[in-house]
DRENKE-175217 format. One line per 3 residues: number of its first residue (from 1); for each residue y, z, x of N, C-alpha, C, O. Coordinates in steps of 0.001 Angstrom, whole numbers, plus 524288, in hexadecimal, padded with zeros to 5 digits. Last residue first. Example, Ala and Ser with C-alpha at 12.3 -4.5 7.8 and 13.67 -1.06 7.14 Angstrom:
BEGIN
2) 7F736/81BA8/83232/7FBDC/81BE4/83566/8001E/81EBE/83264/80472/81F67/83461 ~ 7E9C6/81E78/83386/7EE6C/81E78/8300C/7F31C/81E78/83390/7F309/82111/8379C
This chain:
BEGIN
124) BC29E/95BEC/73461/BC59F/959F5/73069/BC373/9530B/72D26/BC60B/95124/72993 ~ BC042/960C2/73A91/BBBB6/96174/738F1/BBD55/95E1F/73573/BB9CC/95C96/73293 ~ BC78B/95E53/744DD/BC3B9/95C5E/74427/BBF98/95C18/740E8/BBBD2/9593F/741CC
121) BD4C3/95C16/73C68/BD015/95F6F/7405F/BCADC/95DBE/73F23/BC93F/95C3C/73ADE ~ BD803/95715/734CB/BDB62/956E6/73A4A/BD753/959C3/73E2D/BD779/9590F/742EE ~ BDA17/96018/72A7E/BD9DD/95BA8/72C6F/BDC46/95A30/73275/BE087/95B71/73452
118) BD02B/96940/72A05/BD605/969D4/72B44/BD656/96361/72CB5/BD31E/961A1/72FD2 ~ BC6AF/96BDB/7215C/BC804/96C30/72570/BCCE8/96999/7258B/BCE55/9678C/72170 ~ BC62A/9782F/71835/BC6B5/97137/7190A/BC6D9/96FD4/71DC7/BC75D/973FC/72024
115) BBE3F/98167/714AD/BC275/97F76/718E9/BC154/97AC8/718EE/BBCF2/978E1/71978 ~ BBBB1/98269/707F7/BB90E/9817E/70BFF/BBCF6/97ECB/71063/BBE9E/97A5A/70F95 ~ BBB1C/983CA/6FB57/BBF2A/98820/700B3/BBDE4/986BA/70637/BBF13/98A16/70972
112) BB8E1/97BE0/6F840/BBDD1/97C9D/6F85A/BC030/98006/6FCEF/BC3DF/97FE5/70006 ~ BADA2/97D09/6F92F/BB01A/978A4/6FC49/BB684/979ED/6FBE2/BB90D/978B7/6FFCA ~ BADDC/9878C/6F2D9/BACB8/9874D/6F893/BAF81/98284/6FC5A/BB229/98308/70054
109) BAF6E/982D8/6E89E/BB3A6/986A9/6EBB6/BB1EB/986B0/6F1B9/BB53F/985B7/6F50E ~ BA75B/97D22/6E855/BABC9/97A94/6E76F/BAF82/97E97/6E951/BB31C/97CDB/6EBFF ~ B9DCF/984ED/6E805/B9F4F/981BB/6EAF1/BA360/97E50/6EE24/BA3A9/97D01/6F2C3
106) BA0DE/989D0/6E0EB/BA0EE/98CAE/6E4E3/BA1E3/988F5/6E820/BA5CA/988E0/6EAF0 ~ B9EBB/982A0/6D840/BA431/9854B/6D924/BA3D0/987FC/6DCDA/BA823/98A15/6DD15 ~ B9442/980F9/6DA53/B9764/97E50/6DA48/B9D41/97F60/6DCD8/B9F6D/97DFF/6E0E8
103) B9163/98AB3/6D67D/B8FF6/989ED/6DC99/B945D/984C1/6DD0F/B97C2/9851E/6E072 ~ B947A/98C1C/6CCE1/B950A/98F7A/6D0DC/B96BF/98D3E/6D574/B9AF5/98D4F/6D7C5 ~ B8D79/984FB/6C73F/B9248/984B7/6C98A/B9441/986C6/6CD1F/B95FC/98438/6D0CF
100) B842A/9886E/6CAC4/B84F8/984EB/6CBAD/B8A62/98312/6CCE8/B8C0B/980DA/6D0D5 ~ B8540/99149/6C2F8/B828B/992DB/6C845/B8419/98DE1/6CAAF/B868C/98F65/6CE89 ~ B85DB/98CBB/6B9AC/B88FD/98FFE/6BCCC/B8932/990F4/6C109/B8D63/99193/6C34E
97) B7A33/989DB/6B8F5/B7EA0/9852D/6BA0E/B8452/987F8/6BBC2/B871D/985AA/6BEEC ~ B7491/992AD/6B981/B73EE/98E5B/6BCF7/B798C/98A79/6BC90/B7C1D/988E2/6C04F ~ B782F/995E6/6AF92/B7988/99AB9/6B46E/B7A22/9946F/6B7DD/B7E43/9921C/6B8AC
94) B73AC/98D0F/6A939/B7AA4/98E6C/6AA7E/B7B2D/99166/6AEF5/B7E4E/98FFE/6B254 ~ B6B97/98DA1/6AB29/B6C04/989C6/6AD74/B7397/98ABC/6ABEA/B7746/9889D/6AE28 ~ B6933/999FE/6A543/B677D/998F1/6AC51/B6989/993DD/6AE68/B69E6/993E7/6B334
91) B749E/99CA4/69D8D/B6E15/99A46/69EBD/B6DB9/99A86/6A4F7/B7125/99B17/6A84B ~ B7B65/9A67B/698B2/B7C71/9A249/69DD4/B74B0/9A0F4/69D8D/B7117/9A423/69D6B ~ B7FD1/9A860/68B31/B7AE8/9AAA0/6906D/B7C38/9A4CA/69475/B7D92/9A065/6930D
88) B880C/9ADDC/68266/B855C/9A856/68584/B82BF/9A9CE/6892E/B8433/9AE25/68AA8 ~ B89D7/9AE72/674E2/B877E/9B031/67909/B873A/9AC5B/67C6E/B8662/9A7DB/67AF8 ~ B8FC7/9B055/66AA6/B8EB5/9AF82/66CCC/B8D76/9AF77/6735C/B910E/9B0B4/6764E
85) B9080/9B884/65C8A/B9111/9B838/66233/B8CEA/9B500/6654C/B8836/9B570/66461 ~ B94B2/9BD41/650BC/B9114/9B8B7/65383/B92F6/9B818/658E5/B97A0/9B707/65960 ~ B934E/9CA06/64E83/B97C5/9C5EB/65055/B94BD/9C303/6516E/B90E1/9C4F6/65388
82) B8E3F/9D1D5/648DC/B8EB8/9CE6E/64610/B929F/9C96F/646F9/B947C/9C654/643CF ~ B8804/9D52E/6569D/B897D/9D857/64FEB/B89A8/9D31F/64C64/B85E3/9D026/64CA2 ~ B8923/9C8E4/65BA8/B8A9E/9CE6C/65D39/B8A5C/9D252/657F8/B8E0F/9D159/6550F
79) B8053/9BF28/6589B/B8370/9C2F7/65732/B841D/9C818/65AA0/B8074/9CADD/65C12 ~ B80A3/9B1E9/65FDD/B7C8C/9B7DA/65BA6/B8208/9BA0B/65ADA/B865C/9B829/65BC7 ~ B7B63/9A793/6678D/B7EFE/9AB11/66278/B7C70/9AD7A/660F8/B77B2/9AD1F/6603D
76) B7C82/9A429/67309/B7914/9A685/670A0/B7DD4/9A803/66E99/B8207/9A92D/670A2 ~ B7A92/99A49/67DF1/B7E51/99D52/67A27/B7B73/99F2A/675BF/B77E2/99C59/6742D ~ B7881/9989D/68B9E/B768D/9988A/686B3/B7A15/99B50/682FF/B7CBC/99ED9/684E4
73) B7C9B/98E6D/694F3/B7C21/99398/69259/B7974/993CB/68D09/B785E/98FDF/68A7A ~ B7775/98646/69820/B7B6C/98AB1/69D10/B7B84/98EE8/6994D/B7A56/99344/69AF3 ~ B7719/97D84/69355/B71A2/980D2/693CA/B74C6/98438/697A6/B7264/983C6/69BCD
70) B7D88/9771C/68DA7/B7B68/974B7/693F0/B76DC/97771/69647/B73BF/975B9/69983 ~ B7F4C/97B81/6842D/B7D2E/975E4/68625/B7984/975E5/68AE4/B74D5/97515/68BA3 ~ B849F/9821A/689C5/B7EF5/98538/6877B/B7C6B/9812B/68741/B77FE/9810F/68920
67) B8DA6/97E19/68E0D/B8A54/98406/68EDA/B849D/98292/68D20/B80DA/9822F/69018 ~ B91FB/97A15/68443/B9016/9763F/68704/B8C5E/9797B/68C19/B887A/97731/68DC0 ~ B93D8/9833F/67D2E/B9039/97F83/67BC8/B8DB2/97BB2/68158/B890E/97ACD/6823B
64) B9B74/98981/6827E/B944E/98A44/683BF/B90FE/9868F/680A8/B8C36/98674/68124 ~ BA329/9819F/681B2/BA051/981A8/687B9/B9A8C/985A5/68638/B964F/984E6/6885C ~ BA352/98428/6770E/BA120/97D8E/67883/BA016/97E91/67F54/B9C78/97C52/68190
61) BA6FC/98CFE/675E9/BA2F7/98B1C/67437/BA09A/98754/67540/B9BE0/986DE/6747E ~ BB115/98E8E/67B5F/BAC3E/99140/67E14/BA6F2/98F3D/67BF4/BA2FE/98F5A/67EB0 ~ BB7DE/987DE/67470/BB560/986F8/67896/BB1BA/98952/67B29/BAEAA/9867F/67D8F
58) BB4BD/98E1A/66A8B/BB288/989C8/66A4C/BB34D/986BF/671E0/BAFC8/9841D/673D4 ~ BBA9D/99847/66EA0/BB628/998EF/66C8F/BB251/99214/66CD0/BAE07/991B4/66EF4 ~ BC2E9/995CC/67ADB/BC138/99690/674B1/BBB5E/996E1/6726B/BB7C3/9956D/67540
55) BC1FE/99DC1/686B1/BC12F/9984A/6825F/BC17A/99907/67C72/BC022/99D04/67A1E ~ BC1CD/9A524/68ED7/BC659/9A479/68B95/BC537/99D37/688A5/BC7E8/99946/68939 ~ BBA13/9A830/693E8/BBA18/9A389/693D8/BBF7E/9A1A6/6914C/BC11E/99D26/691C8
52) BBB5D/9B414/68F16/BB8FE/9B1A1/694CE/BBB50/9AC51/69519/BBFA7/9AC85/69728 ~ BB903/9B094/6822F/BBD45/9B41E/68549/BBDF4/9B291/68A15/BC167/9AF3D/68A73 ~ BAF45/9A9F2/68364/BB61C/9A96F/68283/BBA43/9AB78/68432/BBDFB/9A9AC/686A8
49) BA796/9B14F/68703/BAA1B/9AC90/688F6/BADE4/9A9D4/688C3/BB004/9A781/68C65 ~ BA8E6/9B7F4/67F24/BAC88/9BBEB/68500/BABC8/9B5AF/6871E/BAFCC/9B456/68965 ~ BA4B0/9B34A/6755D/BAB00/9B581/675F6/BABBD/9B735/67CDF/BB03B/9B75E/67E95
46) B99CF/9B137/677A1/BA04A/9AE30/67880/BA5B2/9AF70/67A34/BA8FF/9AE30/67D78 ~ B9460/9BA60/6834F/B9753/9B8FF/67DDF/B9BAC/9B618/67CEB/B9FEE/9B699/67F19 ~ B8A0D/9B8B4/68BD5/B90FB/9BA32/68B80/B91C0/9B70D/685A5/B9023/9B2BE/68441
43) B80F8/9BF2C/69328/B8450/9BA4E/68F33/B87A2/9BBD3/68E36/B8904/9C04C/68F4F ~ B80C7/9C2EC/69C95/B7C20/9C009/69953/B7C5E/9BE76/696E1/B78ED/9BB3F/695EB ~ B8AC5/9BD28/6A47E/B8AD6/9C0F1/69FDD/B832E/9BFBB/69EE7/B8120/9BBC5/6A0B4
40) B8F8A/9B605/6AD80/B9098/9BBD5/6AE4C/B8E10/9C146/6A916/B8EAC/9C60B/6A928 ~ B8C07/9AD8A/6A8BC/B87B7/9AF1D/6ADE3/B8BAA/9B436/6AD36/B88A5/9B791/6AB8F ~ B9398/9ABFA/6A146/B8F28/9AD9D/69E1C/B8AA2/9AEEF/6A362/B866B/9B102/6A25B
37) B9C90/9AA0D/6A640/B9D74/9AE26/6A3B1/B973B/9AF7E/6A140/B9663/9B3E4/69F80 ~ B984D/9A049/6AB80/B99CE/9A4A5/6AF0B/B9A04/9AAA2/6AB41/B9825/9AEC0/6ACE2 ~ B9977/9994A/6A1E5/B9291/99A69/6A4C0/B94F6/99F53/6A89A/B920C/9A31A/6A804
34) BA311/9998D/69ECB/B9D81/99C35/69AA0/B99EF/99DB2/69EAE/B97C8/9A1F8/69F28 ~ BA876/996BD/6A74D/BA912/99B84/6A4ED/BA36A/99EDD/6A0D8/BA156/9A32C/6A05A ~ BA52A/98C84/6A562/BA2C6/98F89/6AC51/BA313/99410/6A94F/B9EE3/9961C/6A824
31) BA84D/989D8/69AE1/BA00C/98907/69E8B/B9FCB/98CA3/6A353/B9BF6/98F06/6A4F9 ~ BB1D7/9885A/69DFE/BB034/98BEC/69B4D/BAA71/98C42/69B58/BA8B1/990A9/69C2A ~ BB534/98085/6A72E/BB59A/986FA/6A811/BB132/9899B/6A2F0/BADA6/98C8F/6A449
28) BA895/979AB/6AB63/BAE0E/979BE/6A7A9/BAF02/97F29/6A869/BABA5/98250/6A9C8 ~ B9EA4/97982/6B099/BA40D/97A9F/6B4A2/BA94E/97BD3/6AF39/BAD14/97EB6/6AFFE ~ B9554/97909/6AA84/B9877/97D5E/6AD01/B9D58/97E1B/6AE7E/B9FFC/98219/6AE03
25) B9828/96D07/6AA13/B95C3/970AC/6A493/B9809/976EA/6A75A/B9C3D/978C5/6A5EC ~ B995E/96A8C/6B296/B9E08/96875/6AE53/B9C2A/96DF9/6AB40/B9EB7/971FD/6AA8E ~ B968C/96F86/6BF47/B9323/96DDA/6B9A6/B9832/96EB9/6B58D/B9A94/972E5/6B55B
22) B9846/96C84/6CB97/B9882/96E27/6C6FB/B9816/96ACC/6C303/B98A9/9660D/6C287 ~ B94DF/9664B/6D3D9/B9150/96916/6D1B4/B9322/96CBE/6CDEE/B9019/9703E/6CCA7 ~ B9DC0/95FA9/6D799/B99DB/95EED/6D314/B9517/95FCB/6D2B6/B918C/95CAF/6D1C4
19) BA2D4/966AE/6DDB1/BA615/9666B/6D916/BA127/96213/6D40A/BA14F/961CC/6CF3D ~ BA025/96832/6E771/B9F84/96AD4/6E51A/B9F0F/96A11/6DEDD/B9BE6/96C2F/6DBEC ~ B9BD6/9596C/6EA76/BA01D/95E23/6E90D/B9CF8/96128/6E78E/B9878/96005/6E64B
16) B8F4D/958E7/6F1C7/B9264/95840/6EDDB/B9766/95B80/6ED84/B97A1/95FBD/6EFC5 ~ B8D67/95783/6FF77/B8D90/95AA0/6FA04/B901D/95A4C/6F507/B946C/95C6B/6F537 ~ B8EEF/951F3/706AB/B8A3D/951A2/705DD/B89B4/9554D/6FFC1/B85FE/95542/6FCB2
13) B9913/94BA1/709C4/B98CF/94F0B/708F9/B93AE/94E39/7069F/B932E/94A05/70457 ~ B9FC8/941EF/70CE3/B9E58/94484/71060/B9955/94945/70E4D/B95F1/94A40/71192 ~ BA60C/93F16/7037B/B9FFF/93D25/70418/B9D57/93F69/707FC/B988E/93F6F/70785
10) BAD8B/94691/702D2/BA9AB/948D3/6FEF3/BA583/942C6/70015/BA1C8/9426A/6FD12 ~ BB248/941C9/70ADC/BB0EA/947A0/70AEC/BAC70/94A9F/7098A/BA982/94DEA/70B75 ~ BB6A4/938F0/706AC/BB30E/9388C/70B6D/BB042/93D3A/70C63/BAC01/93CFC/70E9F
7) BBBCB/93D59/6FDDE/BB91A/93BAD/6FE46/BB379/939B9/70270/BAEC0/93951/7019F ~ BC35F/9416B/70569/BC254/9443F/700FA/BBCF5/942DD/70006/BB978/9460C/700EE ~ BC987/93A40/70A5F/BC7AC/93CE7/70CDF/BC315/941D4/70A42/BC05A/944D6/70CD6
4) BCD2A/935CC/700D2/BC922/93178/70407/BC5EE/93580/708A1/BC178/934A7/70A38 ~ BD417/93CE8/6FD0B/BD0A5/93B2B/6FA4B/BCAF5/938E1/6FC95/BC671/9399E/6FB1A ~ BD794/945AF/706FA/BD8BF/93EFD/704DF/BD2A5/94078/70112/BCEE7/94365/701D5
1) BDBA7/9513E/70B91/BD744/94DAE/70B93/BD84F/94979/7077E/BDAC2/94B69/703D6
């Protein structure tokens, strides 16, 4: 398929790409990882997000900064015994914006796996 044929395609089309209904703030790998690793937990502790996430301490820090910014998660400090430990809980408008991607990315795989038609035949 040509660029020009590409194009004529996507005006044909009553639906947006898949591809911009993802959310920047979610979609980066380490944001999807937090918000996916924290819907599988009631909260989950820095350290196993790191570990998990294989990040450094100051990068894992600035994606739940921009996290918690955006209102997707919440972060909570206290103590385990006498270790300072941190916490993160998934909010209802993160589950929601996960939930969002999701569908997205479902989406975007669907049009992918979807029989093309054959050039040269009538559906073509």
């Amino acid at each position: 398929m040509s660029v020009a044929d590409s194009t004529a395609t996507q005006d044909d089309q009553e639906e947006p790409h898949p591809t911009q209904a993802l959310d920047d703030t979610v979609h980066q790998r380490v944001r999807l990882g937090i918000l996916t690793v924290a819907r599988e937990a009631d909260r989950v502790e820095f350290g196993f997000l790191k570990k998990q996430l294989a990040v450094t301490d100051g990068n894992l820090s600035r994606h739940l900064k921009v996290l918690e910014e955006s209102g997707m998660i919440n972060v909570e400090k206290g103590y385990a015994g006498r270790r300072p430990r941190t916490w993160v809980t998934l909010t209802r408008e993160g589950a929601q914006a996960l939930d969002a991607e999701l569908r997205a990315l479902r989406a975007l795989v669907l049009r992918l796996e979807a029989p093309r038609p054959v050039p040269g035949t009538p559906d073509a």
